[in-house]
N, C-alpha and C positions, 0 to 999 in steps of 0.2 A: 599457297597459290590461290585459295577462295579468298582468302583477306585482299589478295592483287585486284583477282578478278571485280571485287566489290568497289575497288580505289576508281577500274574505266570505269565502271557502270557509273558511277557518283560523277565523273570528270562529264558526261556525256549531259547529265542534267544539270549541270552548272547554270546556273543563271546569270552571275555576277562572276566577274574575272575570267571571262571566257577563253583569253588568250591564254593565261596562267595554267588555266586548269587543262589546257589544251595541252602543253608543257608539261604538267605532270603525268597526263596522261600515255604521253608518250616513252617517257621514262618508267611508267611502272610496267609498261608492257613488254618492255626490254627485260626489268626487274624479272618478273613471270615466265618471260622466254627462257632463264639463265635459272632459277628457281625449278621449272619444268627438267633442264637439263640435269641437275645436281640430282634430283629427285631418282633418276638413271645410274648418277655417279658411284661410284665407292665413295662411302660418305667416314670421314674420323670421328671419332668421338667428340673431340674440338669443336665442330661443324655447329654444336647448337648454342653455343654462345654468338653467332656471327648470325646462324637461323633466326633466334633470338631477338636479339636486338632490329633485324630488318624486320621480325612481325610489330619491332613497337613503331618505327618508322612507319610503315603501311598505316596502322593503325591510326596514328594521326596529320595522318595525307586523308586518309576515309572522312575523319572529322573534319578537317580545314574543308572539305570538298562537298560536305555534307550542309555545312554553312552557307555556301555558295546556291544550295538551292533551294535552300527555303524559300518561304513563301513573302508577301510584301511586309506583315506585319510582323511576323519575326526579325527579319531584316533590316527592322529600325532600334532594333532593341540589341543587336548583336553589332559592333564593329569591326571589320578583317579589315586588319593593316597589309598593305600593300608587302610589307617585307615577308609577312610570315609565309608568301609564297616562294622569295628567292631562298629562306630559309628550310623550306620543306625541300624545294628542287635541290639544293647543294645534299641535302640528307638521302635522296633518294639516289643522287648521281655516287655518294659514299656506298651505299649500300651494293646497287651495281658492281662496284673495283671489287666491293669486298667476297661477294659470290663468285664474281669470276676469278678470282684470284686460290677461293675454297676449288672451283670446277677446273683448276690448273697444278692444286695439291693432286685432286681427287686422280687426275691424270698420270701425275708421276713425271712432268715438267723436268729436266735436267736443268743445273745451273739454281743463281742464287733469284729467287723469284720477286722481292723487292719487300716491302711494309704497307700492308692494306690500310687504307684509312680506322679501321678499328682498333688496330694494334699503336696508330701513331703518339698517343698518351706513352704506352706501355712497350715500347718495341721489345724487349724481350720474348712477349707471348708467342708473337709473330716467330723466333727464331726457334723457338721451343716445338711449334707446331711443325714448323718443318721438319725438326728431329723426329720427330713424330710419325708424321707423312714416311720419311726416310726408310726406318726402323718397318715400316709397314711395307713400303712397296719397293724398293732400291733395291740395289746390287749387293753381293755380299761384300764388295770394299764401300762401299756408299755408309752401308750398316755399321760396318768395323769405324767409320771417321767419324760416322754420328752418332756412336755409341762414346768416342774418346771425346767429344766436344761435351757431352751430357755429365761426363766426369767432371769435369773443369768447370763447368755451370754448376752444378749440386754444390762442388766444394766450395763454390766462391759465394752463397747465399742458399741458404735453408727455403726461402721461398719457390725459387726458380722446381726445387724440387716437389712441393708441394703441387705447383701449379700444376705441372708434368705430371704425378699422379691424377689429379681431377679430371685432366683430359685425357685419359684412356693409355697415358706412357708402356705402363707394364706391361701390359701382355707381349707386344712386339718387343720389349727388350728382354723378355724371358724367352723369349723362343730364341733372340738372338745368341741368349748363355748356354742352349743344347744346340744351334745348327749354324755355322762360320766360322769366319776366319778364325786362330786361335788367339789374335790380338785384340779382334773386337769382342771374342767371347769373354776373356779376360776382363775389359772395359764394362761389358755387361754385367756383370757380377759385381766389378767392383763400384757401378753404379746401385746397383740394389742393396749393397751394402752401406754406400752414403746416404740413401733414400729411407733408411731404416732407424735415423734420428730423429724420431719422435713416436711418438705412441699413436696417432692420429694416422699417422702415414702407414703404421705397421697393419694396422685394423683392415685397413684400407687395399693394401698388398695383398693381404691373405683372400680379398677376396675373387681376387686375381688367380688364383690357384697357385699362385710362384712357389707357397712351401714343396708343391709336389714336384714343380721343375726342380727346385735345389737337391732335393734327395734324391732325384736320378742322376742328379748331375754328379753327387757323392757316389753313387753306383758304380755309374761309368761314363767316367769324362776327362781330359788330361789333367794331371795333376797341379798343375798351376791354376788352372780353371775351378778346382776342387777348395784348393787353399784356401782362396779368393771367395768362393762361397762359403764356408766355412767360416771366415770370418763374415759373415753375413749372416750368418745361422746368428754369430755370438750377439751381432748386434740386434739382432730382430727380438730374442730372448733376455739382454740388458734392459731395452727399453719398451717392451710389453712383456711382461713373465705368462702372461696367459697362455701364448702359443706354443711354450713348454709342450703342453700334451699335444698339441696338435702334431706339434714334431714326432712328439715320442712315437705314437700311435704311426705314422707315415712309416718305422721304422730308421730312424737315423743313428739310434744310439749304437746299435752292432757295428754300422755302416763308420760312426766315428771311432769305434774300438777299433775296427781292422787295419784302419789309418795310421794307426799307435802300433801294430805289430810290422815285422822287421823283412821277414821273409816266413816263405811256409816253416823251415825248419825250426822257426824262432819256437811254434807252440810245441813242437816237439820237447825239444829241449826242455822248454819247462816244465813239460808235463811229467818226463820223467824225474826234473830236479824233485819234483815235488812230491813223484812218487817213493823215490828215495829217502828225502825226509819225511815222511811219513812213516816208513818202517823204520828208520833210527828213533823217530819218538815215542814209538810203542817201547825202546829198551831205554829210553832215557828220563830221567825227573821233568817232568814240563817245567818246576816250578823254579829250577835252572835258571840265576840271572843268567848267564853267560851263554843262554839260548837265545836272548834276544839279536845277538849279531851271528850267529850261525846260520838263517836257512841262505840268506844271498850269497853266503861267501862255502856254504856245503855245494849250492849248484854253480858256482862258480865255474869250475873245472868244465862243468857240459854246455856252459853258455858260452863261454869264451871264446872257440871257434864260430859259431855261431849266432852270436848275438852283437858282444863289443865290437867287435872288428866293425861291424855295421853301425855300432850306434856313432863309434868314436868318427869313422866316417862323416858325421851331420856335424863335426865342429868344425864348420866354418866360419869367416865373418858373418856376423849375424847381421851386420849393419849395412853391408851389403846387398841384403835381400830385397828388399824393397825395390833396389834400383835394378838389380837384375828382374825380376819381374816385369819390369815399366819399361827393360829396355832388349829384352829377348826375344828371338825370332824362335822361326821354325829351323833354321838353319841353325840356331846354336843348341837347340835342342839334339838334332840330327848328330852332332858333333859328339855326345856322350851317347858311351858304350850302354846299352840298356841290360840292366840285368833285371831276372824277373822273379817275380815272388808271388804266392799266392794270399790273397787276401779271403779268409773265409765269415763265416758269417750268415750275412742278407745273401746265400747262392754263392760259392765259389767261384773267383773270374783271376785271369791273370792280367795283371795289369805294370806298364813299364813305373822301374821306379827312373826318374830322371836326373838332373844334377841333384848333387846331396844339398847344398845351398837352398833347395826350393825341396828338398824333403823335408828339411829339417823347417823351412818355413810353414811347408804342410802341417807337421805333427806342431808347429804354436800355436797355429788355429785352430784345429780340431781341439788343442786343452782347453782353449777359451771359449771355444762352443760346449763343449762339455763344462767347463766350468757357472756357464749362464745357464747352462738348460738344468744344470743340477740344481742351480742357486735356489731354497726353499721349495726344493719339489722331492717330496719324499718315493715318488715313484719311480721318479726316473733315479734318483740317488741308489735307488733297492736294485736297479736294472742294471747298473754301473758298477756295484759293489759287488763283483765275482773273482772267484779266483785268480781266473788267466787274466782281469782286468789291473789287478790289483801288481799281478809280477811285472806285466808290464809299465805299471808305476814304478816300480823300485828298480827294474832296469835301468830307465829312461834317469829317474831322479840320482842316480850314481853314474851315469855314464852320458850323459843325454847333455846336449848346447846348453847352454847360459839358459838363452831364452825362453826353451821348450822346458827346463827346470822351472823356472818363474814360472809359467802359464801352470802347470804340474801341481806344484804349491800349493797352487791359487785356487785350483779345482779338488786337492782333495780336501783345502779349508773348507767349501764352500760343503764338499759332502761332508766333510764329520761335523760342520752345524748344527743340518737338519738329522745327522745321525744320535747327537746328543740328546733329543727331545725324542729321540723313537727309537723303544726298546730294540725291536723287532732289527733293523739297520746297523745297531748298534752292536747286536750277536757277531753283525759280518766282520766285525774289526776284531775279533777274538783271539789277542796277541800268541795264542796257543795255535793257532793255524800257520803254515808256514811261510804263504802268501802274505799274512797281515805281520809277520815276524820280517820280512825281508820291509815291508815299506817302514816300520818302526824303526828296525836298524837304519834305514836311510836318514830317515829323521833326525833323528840322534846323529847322525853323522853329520851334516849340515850345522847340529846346533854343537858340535865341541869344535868344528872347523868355524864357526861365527860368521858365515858365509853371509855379507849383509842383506843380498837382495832376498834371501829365500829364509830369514832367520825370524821374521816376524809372523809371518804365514805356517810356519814348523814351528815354531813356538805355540803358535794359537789351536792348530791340529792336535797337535799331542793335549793341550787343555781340554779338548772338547770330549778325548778318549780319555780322559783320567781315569771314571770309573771300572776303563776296562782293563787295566793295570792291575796283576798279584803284586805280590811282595818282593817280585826281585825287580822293584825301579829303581837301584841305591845306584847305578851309571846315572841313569837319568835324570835323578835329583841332585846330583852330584854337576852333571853338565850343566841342567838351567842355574844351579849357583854360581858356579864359577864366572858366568856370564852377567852378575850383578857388579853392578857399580862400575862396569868395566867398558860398559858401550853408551848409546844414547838414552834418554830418559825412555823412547817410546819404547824401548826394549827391556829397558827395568821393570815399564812397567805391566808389558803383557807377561814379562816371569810373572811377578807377582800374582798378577790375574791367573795363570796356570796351577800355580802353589795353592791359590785360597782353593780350583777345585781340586787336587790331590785331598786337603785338610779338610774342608768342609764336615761337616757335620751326616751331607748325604751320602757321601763317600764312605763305605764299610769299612774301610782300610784310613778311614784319618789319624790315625792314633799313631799305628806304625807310621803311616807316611811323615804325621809330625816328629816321630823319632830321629827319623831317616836325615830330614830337615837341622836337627839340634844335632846330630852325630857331622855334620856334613860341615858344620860352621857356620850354618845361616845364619841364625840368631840377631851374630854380631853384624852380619851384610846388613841383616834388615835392619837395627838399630842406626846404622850409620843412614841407610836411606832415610830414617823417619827423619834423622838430627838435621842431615846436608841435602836429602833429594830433592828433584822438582818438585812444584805443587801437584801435578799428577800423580807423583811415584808415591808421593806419603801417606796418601791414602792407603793405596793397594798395601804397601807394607804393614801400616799399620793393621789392617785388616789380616794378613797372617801372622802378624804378632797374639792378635786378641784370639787364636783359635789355635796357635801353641801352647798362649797359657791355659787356655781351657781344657785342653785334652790332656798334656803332660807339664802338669803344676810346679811339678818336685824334681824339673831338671836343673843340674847343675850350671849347666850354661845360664840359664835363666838366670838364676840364682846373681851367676858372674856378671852379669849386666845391668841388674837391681833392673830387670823388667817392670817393677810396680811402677819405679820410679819413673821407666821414661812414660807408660803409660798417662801417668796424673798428668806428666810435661803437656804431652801432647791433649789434654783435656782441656788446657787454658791455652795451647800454642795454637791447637789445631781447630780447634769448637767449628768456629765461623764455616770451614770449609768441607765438614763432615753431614753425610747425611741421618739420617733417624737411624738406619738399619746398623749402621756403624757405631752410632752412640752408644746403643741399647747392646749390641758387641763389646764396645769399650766397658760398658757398666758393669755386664755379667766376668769380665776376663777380669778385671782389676778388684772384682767381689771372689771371686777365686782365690789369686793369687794373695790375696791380704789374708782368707782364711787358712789357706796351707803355713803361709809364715807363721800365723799365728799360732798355729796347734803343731809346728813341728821345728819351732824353736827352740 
């Protein structure tokens, strides 16, 4: 408003273009009168891009007018074309539509309010802002449309969303995910979740406070609306890992374990399964292969009323969810009998479970939220890895939907990762516990059923825990073999990768494990992979061939296969595609094997 103020004062000493300036004058006073008003208004965050640009306008009205009264001899040295006045007057009459049209946001105007001259390059902006305005001052159906049009904008260009972050979007559509309709809450959410594709935008959120609206909304807020954030958590933590802690710290992880239990009775149940096997294995061998598939199927008996019945409930179409989601009311909510269960935790609360369709949709986000927030985060993995968390994996991962299996997978690959580089993490997986015996046996269950979607990800789990395997793997070695040469190469070849760490060298137990290996019939599987596999698989085979012959020299199977021989093969067949670690592998195995032949010929 002083930059206006400054534009009359300059029009009033005009010397030259008296009319002109007379004309601008009048216009910037208008300018000032509507400037003044806004000043009063609820102003958007938006507001200083249009602010903005009219102080550069002013700005050079002040100069063009400032020209005008200088003195004689300046005057002859300076030239003001006639245009640069109907050009400054068309910029100041832009300027005007475009405040008045901010002082008709600021209002809360109903109806579609038109494209201010600043938006006319970009009309987008223009439509954005009014979402904006909406979200801030509307009705709650106003908020619920212009929360589902915000969807449909995000998804259809990455920009549209960015923009909407700069100008102050979040806060108003975060409040819109704790207070409204349950349609536009829905849409609320599942906008913050499309807004959450990039790292830039995440930075950006967070400093919005939205982590803290989402973990109430996890607290308490309908279960569809939960989902839906949930999957929001997973994206915010895929595409910044930083906010990991932030989450953690806010309290979410409890908040996503209770999500995963079934009903109150569910922790009962396990707790006494558990207590029960606990005192059978004070009277029993721990070191019992045939323990590994007893703790899920000893508490069987006390889950079964209370647990299956409910999980088996979530197998519905999976494919369906989505659309139920996008396409449910309140009235179809109303229509299922609610039964209730306690969720404990972050504070005990009862909360309705709703169609199983959209439980079962709840518990695949929540694994994928837990699965990103575990992703290389050793503390939240340590917070995760508890008993009751652990039964409720092996529940879920034996009884549980297609899809909540997959997400399942996916989440406990991502924790035995970062459990495999930390001692400390890695105690929790202590196949002698009962809890970590029931998700082992799942494992192994998955990988002799060859279950495709969940075979890669249980394959790579079990590798990560190799070290924490005694001596009774001989099912387990036994399963990943029978599994060679029999599926796709990608599967060959994470066996393999699984096998080198059973053998390795780090492993206390490679010796038997290579026994285990050469009793089982590997040998010859992996010969055929070195001879027929992909380029990928021949690697990895090769690589547990060089670390059978190293540890048990003077097997007979060996022997059967003229292992030297195929090793030299593969020295001139495979060279090119080997790296150093492998060489110098090959050199030491085939220096081995040549001296045992030699001296026990």
């Amino acid at each position: 408003m002083w930059l206006a103020d400054q534009v009359i004062l300059a029009a009033d000493f005009a010397i030259q273009f008296k009319q002109q300036s007379a004309e601008l004058k009048s216009k910037t006073q208008i300018l000032a009168y509507l400037l003044r008003l806004l000043a009063h208004a609820r102003q958007h965050y938006f507001a200083r891009r249009i602010i903005s640009y009219t102080e550069q306008v002013l700005d050079e009205a002040l100069a063009l007018l400032l020209k005008c009264s200088a003195n004689v001899l300046k005057r002859v040295f300076k030239v003001i074309p006639s245009a640069a006045f109907a050009k400054m007057s068309s910029q100041l009459q832009s300027s005007i539509v475009d405040v008045s049209w901010l002082l008709k946001i600021s209002a809360g105007s109903e109806g579609h309010l038109g494209l201010p001259p600043f938006a006319t390059n970009d009309p987008i902006i223009c439509l954005i802002w009014e979402q904006i305005a909406i979200l801030s001052m509307g009705s709650i159906k106003e908020r619920s449309n212009a929360s589902g049009l915000l969807v449909t904008l995000f998804r259809e260009n990455d920009r549209f969303g960015k923009l909407f972050i700069e100008d102050g979007g979040v806060s108003p559509l975060s409040k819109l995910m704790k207070v409204g309709e349950l349609q536009g809450r829905e849409n609320a959410a599942r906008a913050i979740g499309l807004l959450a594709n990039d790292p830039e935008n995440v930075k950006k959120m967070i400093q919005t406070a939205v982590c803290s609206v989402i973990v109430e909304i996890l607290r308490r807020g309908p279960m569809k609306v939960q989902a839906l954030v949930a999957w929001a958590v997973s994206e915010f933590s895929a595409h910044y890992p930083k906010c990991q802690n932030l989450f953690a710290r806010l309290g979410i992880i409890p908040l996503l374990i209770d999500h995963l239990a079934f009903r109150s009775k569910y922790d009962d149940a396990v707790n006494v399964a558990a207590n029960d096997i606990e005192i059978t294995e004070n009277d029993e061998d721990v070191e019992n292969e045939s323990d590994i598939s007893s703790p899920l199927r000893t508490s069987q008996s006390k889950l079964e009323s209370d647990v299956v019945e409910g999980t088996m409930a979530l197998n519905g179409n999976i494919s369906l969810i989505e659309n139920n989601l996008d396409n449910s009311n309140d009235s179809d909510v109303a229509k299922v009998n609610p039964v209730h269960f306690m969720l404990s935790g972050a504070g005990d609360r009862t909360q309705e479970v709703e169609d199983p369709v959209i439980e079962a949709y709840t518990k695949t986000m929540v694994l994928r939220a837990i699965r990103y927030l575990a992703k290389g985060n050793r503390r939240i993995c340590r917070s995760i890895s508890k008993s009751r968390t652990l039964w409720i994996f092996a529940v879920l991962l034996e009884n549980g939907p297609e899809e909540v299996r997959l997400n399942l997978a996916m989440a406990l690959l991502e924790i035995t990762t970062v459990a495999e580089g930390d001692a400390e993490l890695k105690s929790a997986f202590n196949p002698n516990l009962p809890a970590c015996k029931a998700v082992f046996n799942q494992l192994v269950t998955v990988i002799n059923k060859a279950e495709s979607a969940l075979l890669i990800p249980c394959i790579k789990t079990i590798g990560n825990l190799a070290q924490n395997f005694r001596a009774e793997g001989t099912k387990l070695i036994s399963s990943l073999l029978n599994l060679l040469d029999k599926g796709e190469a990608e599967v060959d070849n994470e066996i393999c990768t699984t096998l080198t760490k059973f053998i390795c060298p780090e492993n206390h137990l490679h010796q038997h494990y290579s026994k285990l290996i050469i009793s089982a019939g590997g040998v010859q599987h992996l010969v055929q992979l070195v001879y027929f596999g992909e380029k990928i698989v021949k690697q990895r085979a090769l690589t547990v061939l060089c670390h059978i012959a190293l540890h048990v020299p003077g097997s007979q199977d060996i022997a059967q296969v003229n292992l030297l021989a195929v090793l030299k093969w593969t020295e001139s067949e495979l060279w090119p595609m080997q790296d150093e670690s492998v060489c110098t592998l090959l050199e030491e195995a085939k220096k081995q094997l040549f001296y045992h032949t030699r001296h026990h010929s």
